[in-house]
N, C-alpha and C positions, 0 to 999 in steps of 0.2 A: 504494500500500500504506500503510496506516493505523501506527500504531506499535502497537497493540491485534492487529494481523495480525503484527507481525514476532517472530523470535523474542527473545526476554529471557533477560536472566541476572540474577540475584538474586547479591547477596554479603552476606549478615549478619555483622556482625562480633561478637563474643563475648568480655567478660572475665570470669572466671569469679574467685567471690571465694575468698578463700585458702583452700586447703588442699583445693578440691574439684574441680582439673583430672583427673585421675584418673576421678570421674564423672562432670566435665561432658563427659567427651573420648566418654566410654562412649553418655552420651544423644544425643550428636552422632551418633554411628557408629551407632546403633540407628535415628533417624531419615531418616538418610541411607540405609539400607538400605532402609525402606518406603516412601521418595519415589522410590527407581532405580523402582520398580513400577509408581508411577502411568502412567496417561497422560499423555501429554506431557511425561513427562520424557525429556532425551536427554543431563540426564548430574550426577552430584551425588558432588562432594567434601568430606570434611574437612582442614582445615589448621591447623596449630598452625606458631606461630612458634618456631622453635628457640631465637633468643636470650632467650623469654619462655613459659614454658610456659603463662601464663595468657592468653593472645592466640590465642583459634581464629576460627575464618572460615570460610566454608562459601562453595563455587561452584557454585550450580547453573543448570542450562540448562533451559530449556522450550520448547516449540514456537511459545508463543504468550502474549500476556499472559493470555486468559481460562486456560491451562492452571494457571500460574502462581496466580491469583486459586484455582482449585477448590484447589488443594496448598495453600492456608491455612485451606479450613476441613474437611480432612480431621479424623478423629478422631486419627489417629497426631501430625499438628501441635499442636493441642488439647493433649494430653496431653505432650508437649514442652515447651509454654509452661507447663502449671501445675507439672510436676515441675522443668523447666529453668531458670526463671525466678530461684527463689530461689536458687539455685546462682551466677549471676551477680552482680558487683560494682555493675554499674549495667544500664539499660538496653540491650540491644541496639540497634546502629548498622545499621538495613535500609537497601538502598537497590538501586535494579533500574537497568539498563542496556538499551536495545537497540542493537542494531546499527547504526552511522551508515553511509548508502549513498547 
């Protein structure tokens, strides 16, 4: 099995710049809702750090890396990054995992 066949997990991390966790928390929760739909997804959460309100993170799971790869250039992701973006402090920290076996 290829690493491209196994499944992935995505963790993006997120700080969101002052004063606008409130609606980065909202665009979080709205994307998350139309990525649970796609294919290949088999599971997508938001997370915020309790002792930092501006520190979210997202877990999500896929079947597969190509599932993963289609889920970035949906238009609901698109539209994420151009409203979400400015909303953040710096950069988003991506970074994908699969399963070691």
């Amino acid at each position: 099995m290829t690493h491209a066949d196994r499944n992935c997990k995505g963790r993006p991390s997120l700080d969101r710049a002052s004063g606008q966790d409130r609606t980065a928390q909202n665009r979080l929760l709205e994307l998350a809702a139309q990525s649970r739909k796609e294919n290949g997804c088999t599971g997508y959460e938001v997370l915020q750090n309790p002792a930092d309100g501006a520190d979210f993170t997202a877990y999500e799971a896929w079947t597969n890396e190509a599932a993963l790869d289609a889920h970035m250039t949906t238009p609901h992701v698109q539209h994420a990054f151009a409203v979400g973006i400015p909303l953040l402090s710096g950069a988003p920290d991506r970074r994908v995992y699969a399963a070691v076996e």
